[in-house]
N, C-alpha and C positions, 0 to 999 in steps of 0.2 A: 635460678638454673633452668635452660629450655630444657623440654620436654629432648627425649631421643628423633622422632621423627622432625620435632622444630629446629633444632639444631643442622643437620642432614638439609634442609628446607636452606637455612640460613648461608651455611658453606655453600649449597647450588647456587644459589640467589648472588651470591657474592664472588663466586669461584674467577671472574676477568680482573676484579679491582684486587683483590687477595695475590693474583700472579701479578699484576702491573707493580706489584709491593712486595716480590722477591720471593713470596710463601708457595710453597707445591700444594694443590690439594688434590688428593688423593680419596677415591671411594674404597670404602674395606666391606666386610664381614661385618656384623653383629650377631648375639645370640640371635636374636627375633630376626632381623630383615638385614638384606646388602641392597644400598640406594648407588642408585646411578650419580656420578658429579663428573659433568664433563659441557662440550657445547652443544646445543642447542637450537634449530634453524627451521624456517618454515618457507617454501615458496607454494604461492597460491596464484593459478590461471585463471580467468575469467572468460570466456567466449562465449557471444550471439549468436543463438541458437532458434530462429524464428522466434515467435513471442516471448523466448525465454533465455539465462544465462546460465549456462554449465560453468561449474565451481569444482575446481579439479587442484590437486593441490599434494606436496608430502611434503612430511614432519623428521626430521635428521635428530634422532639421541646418538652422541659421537657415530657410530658406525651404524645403525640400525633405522633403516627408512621406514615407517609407517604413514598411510594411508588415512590425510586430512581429514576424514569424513568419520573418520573413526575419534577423532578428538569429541566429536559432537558429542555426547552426553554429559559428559568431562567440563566441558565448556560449560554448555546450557544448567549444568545443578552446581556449576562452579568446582567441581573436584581437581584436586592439582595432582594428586600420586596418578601416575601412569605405568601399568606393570608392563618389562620390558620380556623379548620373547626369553630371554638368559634370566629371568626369574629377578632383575634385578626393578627398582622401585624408582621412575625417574620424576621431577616435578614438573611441572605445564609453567611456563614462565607466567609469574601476577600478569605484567598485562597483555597477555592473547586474551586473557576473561573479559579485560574492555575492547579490544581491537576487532573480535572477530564474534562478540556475543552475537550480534543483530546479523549477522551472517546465517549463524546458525540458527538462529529461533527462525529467522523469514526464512531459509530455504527450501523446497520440501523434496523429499528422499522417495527415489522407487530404487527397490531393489536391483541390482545391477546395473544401475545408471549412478551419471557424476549426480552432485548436488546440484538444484536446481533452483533459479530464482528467477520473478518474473521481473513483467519488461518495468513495474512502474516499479520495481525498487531501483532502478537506474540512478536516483540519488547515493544511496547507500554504494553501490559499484564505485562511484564517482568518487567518494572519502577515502574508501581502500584505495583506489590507486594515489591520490594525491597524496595520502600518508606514504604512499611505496609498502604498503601490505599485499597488492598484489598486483600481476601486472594481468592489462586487460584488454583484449583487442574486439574491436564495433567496425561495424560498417556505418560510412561518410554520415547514412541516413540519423543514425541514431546517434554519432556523434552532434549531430543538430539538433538531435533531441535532447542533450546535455545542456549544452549552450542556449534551449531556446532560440537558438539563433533565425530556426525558418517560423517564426512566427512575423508572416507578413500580410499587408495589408489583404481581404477577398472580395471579390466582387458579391453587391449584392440580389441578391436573387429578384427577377423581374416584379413580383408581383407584391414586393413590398409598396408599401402606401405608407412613406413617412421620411425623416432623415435621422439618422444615428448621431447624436453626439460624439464628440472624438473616443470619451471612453467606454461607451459602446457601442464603438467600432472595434475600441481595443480587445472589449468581451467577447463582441461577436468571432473575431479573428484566435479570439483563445479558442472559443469552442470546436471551431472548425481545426486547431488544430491537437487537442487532444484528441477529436475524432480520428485523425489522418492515423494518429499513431495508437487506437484502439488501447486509450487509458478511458476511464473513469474520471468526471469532473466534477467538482465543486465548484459552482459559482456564487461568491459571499461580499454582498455589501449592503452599505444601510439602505431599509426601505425607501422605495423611490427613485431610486437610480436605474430602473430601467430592467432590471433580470425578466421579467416577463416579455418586452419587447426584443431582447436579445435571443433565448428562447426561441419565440415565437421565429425569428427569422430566418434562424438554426434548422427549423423545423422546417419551411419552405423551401429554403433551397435543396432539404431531402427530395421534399416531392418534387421539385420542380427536375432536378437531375436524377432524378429516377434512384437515388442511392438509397431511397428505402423500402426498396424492391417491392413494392406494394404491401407494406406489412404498416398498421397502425402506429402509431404511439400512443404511451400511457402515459397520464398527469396524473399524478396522486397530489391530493392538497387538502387545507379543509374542506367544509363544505361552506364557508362563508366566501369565499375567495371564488368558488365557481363561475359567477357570473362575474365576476369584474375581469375573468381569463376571458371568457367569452366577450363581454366588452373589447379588451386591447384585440383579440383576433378578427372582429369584424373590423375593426380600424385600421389595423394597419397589413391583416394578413388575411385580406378576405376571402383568398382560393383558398383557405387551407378549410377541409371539412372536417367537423366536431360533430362530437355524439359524448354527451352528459349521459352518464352511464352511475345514474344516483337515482334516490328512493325506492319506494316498495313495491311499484309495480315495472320497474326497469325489467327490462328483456333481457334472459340470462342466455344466453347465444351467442359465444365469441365470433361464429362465421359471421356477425352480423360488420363486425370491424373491420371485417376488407374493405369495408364502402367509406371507409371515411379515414384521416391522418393523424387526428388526435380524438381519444377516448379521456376524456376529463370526467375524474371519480375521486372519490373521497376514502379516509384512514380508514373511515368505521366499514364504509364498504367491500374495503379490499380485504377486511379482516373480515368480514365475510362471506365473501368468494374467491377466498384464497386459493382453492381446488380449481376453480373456472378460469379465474384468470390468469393461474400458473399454466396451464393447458395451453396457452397462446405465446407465441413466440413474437414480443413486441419490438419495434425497430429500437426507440429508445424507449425506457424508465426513467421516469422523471420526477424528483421528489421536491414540492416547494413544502417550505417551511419545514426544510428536514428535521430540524431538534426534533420532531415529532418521533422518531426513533432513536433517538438518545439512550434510551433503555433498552441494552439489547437484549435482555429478559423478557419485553416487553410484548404484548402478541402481536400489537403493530409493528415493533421491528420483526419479529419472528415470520410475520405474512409478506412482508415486502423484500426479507430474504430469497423467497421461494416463486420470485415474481420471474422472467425470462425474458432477455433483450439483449440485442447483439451492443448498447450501448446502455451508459448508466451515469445521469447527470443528477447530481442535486443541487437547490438553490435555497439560501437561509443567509440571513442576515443578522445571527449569533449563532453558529455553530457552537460554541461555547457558550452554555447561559449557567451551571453551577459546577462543574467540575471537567478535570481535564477527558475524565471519562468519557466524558459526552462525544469525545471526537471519535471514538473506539466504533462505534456501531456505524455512523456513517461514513467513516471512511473506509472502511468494512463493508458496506454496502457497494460505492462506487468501484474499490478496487479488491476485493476480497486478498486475503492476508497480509498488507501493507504494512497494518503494526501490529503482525502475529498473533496470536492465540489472545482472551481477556488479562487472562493469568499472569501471563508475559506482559503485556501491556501493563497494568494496575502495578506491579512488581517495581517494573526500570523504568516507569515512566512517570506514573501516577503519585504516588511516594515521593518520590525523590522531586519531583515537580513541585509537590504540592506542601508536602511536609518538611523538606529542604532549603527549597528555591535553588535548587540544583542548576544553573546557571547552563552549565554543558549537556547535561540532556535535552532543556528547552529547544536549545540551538538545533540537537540532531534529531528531536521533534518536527524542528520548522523547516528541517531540510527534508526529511523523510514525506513529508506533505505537499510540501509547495507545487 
C-alpha cells in the first residue's frame, strides 16, 4: 500500500495518461494535507547580458504562476512538494531534477536580479535550448561561439623564429581565440607536441600588439622545466623578455615585472609569495603541468587561486592522472564555477562517473568542458 503522500505523488505523476484512459482525477481534502493535481508548465528565457546570461523564467500549477528562481532550492536538495499560495501541496515534475539541476547549481543569484550565468557555460545554454527547455536569444558574435565556427586561421606574430606545424597552428589559433571571447583555457596533449612553442607565441603577439598593455605574464611550472622554457624562448621568441623569478635571493619587487613579458617561477615559490604576487595584476596566468593543483585542498592549488590576471591558460598533458576529481580544481582555476561548487561536483559527477560508469553524465562532462 503507498504511503498517503506516495499515492497523491503517483495520481500527479500520472494525472495526462489516467484522462487519455477516460478517469477524472480530481484533488480533495485530507485529514493532514490537500495536494495539488492538475497541469503543470515551465517557460524559461535565456538572454546575453555582456559577459553573462540572465535566466528568467515561470512555473504554471493550473492557475498560479510562480517565479522560476524560486524552484532553486527545491531543485538543487531534490525536494518535489511545493507549497501552493492556497495552502495546497503541488509536486515539481521527476525530471526538471535532471533538466534544470546544472542550471541551478552553476547560476549565481543577487538579490533582485534574474538568475545569472556566465559566458563559458554557453555549452550548458546550448542543451537547454536544443531539448526545447528554454528559449534563448545571443548575438551573431556568440552564436560563433557556439559553433566554434570563427576559429580561423591568425597571422603569426613577426618575431617568431620558427614554423608551426598544422596542429600547432590549430593550437595557436585556439588560443587566440578563447582569448577574443575572454574564457579560460586548457591546453592538453601528450608531451612534445609543442604547448610550450604555442604559448610562447601566444605570448608574443600580446607584446607585439600591445594587448598586454604592458603588464607581465606569469608561468608557474616546476622548477625543473625552468630552463628548458628558457631554452624554447630564446629560440624561437627571442624579443619576448623573461625574468626567472626563483630561489633564495630572488628580488621580491613586483614593480620590477614592468620591465619584462614573462615572469617564469615555480609551485613552491608562488606558495610563498602568494601575498606578493597576488598584489600584481598579470596579463595572463599560466599554469604548466597543471595536475599540479589537482588537490583543491591543496596550498598549491589554494595560492594559485588567489593569483590575478586578466587571462588564465593552463597546459598538462594528463589533466586526469587518478580521479575524475582532478578536473574540479583546474577547471576551477581557468574558468571559476564551471562545474559548481566541490560538493556539487563529487555528488553528480564524480559518483556516478566513477562508481556507475554513468554513461550520460560523462557525455555532459565533456560538453560542460570542451
Amino acid at each position: 500500500m503507498l504511503a498517503k503522500a506516495e499515492a497523491f505523488r503517483w495520481l500527479h505523476d500520472n494525472a495526462p495518461t489516467l484522462g487519455e484512459l477516460g478517469f477524472q482525477v480530481q484533488g480533495g481534502a485530507t485529514a493532514s494535507q490537500d495536494y495539488f493535481i492538475g497541469p503543470v508548465r515551465v517557460e524559461v528565457g535565456i538572454e546575453e547580458r555582456g559577459d553573462w546570461f540572465d535566466v528568467r523564467g515561470t512555473v504554471w500549477f493550473g492557475e498560479f504562476a510562480v517565479p522560476f528562481i524560486r524552484l532553486r532550492p527545491y531543485i538543487l536538495q531534490r525536494r518535489r512538494e511545493y507549497r501552493l499560495p492556497n495552502g495546497q501541496v503541488a509536486f515539481i515534475p521527476d525530471e526538471w531534477f535532471t533538466d534544470y539541476l546544472e542550471l541551478f547549481a552553476f547560476a549565481e543569484e543577487v538579490e533582485g536580479q534574474p538568475l545569472a550565468l556566465r559566458r563559458h557555460h554557453l555549452s550548458l545554454i546550448t542543451d537547454l535550448e536544443t531539448d526545447n527547455l528554454a528559449t534563448v536569444t545571443l548575438t551573431r558574435r556568440l552564436e560563433k561561439l557556439r559553433d566554434f565556427a570563427a576559429v580561423e586561421d591568425r597571422p603569426l606574430p613577426v618575431g617568431f623564429r620558427g614554423t608551426l606545424r598544422p596542429y600547432q597552428q590549430a593550437g595557436y589559433n585556439w588560443l587566440r581565440f578563447v582569448q577574443d571571447y575572454h574564457l579560460g583555457g586548457c591546453l592538453a596533449d601528450d608531451m612534445g607536441l609543442g604547448k610550450s612553442v604555442q604559448t610562447l607565441v601566444m605570448l608574443l603577439e600580446r607584446q607585439e600588439s600591445r594587448a598586454s598593455q604592458g603588464a607581465a605574464s606569469l608561468l608557474v611550472l616546476p622548477t625543473s622545466l625552468v630552463y628548458n622554457w628558457m631554452a624554447e624562448a630564446r629560440k624561437f621568441t627571442p624579443s619576448l623578455r623573461l625574468l626567472v623569478y626563483t630561489g633564495t635571493y630572488r628580488e621580491k619587487n613586483v614593480a620590477q615585472f614592468a620591465d619584462y613579458d614573462i615572469v617564469l617561477t615555480s609551485y613552491g615559490i608562488v606558495r610563498l609569495d602568494t601575498d606578493l604576487l597576488a598584489s600584481y595584476q598579470f596579463d595572463y596566468v599560466i599554469l604548466d603541468e597543471s595536475q599540479a593543483i589537482k588537490n583543491p585542498s591543496s596550498t598549491t592549488a589554494q595560492a594559485v587561486r588567489q593569483l590575478r590576471a586578466r587571462h588564465r591558460l593552463i597546459l598538462t598533458g594528463t589533466p586526469v592522472e587518478n580521479s575524475t576529481m582532478d578536473l574540479w580544481s583546474q577547471m576551477t582555476f581557468i574558468n571559476p564555477g564551471l562545474l559548481g561548487t566541490q560538493a556539487f561536483f563529487r555528488k553528480e559527477f564524480v559518483k556516478p562517473i566513477e562508481k556507475n560508469q554513468d554513461e550520460s553524465r560523462t557525455k555532459k562532462l565533456h560538453a560542460l568542458i570542451k
